[in-house]
C-alpha positions as CSV (number, residue, x, y, z in Angstrom):
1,X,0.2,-26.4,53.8
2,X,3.8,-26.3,53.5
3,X,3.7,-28.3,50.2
4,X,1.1,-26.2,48.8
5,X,2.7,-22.6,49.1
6,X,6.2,-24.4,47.7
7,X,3.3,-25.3,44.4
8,X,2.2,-21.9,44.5
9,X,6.1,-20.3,44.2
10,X,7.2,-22.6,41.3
11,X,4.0,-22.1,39.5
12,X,4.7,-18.5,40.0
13,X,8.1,-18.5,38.9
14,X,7.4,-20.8,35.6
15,X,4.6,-18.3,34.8
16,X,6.4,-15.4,35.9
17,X,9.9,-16.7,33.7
18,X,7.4,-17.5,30.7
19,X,5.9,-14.1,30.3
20,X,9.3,-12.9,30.5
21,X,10.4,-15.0,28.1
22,X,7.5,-13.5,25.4
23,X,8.3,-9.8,26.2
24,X,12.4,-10.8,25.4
25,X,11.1,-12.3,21.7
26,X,9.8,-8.6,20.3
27,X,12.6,-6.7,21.9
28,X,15.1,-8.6,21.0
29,X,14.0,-9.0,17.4
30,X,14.1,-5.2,17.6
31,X,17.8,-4.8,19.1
32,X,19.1,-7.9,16.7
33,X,17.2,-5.7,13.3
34,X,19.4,-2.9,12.3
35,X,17.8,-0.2,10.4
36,X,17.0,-1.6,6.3
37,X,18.1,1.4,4.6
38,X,21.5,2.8,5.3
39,X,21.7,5.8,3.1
40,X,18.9,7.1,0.6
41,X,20.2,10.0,-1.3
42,X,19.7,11.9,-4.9
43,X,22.4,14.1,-6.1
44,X,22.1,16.9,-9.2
45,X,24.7,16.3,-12.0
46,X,27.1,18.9,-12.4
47,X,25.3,22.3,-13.6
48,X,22.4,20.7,-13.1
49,X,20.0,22.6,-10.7
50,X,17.5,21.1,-7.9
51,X,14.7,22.3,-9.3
52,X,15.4,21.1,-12.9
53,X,15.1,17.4,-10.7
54,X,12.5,18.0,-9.3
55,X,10.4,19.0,-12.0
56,X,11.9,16.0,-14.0
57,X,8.6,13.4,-13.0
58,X,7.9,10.8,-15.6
59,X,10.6,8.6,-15.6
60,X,11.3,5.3,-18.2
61,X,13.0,2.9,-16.4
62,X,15.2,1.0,-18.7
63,X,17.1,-0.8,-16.1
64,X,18.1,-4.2,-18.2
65,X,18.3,-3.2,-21.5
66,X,20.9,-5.2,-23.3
67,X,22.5,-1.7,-24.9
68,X,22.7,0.2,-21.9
69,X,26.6,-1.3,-21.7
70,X,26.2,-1.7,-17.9
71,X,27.6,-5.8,-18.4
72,X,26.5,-8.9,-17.6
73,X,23.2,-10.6,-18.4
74,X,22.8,-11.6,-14.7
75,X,22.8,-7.4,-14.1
76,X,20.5,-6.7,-17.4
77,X,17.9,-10.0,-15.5
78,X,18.2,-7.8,-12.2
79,X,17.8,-4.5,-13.6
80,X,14.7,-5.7,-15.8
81,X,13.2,-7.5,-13.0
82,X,13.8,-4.8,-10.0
83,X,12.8,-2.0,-12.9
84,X,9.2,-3.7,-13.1
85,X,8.7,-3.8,-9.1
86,X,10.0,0.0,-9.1
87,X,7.6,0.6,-11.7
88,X,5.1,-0.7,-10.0
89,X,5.6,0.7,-6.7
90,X,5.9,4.3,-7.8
91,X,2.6,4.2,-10.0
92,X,1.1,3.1,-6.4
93,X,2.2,6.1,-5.3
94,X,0.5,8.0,-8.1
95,X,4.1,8.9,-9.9
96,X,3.8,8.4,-13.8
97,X,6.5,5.7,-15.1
98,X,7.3,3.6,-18.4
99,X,8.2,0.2,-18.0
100,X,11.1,-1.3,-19.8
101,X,8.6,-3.4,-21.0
102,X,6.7,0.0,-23.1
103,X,9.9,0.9,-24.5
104,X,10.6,-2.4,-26.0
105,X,7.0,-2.6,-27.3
106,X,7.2,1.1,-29.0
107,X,10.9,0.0,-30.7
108,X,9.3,-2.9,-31.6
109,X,5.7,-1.3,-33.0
110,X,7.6,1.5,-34.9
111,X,10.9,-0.3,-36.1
112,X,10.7,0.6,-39.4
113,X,10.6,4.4,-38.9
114,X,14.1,4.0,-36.5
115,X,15.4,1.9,-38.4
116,X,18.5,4.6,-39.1
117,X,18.6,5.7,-35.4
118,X,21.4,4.7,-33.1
119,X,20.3,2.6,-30.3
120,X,20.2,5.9,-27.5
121,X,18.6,8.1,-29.7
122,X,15.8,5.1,-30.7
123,X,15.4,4.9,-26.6
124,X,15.2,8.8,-26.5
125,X,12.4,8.9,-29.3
126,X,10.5,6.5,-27.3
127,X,10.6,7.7,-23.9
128,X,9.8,11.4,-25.1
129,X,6.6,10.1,-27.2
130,X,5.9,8.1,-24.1
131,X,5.7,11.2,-21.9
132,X,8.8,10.5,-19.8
133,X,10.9,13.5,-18.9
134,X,13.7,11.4,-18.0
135,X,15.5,7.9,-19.0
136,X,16.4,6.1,-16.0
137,X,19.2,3.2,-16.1
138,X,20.7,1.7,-13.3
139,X,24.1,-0.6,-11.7
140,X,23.8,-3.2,-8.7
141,X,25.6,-4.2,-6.5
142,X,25.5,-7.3,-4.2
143,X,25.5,-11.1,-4.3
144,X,23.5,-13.2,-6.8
145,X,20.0,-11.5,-6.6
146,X,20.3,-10.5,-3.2
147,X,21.1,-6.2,-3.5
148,X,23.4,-4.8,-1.2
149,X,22.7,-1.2,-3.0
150,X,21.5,0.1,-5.9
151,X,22.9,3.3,-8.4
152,X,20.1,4.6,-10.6
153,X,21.4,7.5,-13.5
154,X,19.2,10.0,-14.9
155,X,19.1,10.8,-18.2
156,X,17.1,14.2,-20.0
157,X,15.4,12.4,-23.0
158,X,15.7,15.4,-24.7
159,X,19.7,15.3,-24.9
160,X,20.7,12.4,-22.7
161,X,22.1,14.9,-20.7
162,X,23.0,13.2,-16.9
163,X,20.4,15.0,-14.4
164,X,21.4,12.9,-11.2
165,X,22.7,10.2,-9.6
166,X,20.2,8.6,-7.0
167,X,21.4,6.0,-4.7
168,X,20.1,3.9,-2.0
169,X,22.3,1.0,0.2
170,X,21.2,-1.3,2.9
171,X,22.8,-2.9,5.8
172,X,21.8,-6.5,5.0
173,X,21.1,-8.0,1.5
174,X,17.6,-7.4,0.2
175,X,16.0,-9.4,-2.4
176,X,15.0,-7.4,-5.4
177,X,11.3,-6.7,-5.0
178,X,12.2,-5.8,-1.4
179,X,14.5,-3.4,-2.7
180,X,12.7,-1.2,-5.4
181,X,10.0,-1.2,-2.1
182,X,12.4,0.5,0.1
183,X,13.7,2.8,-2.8
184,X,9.9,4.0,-3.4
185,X,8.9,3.9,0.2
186,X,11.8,4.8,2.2
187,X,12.6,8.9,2.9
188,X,15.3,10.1,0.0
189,X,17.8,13.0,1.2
190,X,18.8,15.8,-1.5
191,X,22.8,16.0,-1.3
């Protein structure tokens, strides 16, 4: 009898120690996770009002083209590739956006007729007959392909004036598909 109940209590605490064990995995996957997005902000350019952002919807994201100045051609790979996931993500949200990829094919389809533009002004052309509002490029910042934050600028493409600066930084690296999801998913602050 004696040998029995000593079964009982160590089956007890194995169980007991076990389930204890399971309930430690979630919560401490939740206390070792710091929050992904550490600030998620959009900021008017000088004299430029709220609402002139606001109303500023279809964007063209030319994040990697090789004239934007913004460097290397590792940046150019990053902002083409993290320009096509944004793209993507914000047309799942039912937002209107060009694709590098459309503005490349228009300055390709219609060469001969910009042939005497400069290379801003042949972006501008296309991203107005495109519908876009605004001409977005971008600067990141991180290790390899791994973003630690990203810096998008907006441009009118009526007059390349700057409309805002919209930022968003993380607290661990995030790959770049990860990242554009955050940026389109994740709740921006006006500053």
């Amino acid at each position: 009898m004696m040998l029995s109940t000593v079964r009982v209590i160590i089956l007890g605490c194995l169980l007991l120690s076990a389930g204890c064990g399971l309930l430690a995995i979630p919560l401490q996957n939740a206390l070792m996770s710091p929050p992904e997005v550490l600030e998620h902000t959009i900021t008017p350019a000088p004299g430029v009002t709220w609402d002139e952002v606001k109303n500023s919807k279809v964007s063209a994201v030319v994040l990697g083209y090789k004239q934007t100045g913004w460097g290397e051609p590792g940046q150019m790979d990053i902002g083409r590739t993290f320009g096509d996931y944004a793209v993507q993500e914000y047309k799942e949200k039912g937002y209107t956006s060009v694709s590098e990829g459309d503005i490349l094919n228009y300055l390709k389809d219609h060469k001969d007729e910009l042939a005497g533009m400069g290379d801003k002004d042949k972006i501008a052309q296309a991203a107005r007959t495109l519908g876009a509002d605004n001409i977005v490029f971008g600067q990141f910042e991180g290790e390899g392909i791994k973003l630690s934050r990203v810096t998008l600028l907006y441009f009118s493409s009526k007059d390349w004036r700057p409309l805002a600066v919209h930022q968003i930084a993380f607290s661990q690296f995030q790959s770049i598909k990860d990242a554009a999801h955050l940026m389109a998913t994740s709740r921006v602050k006006r500053k």
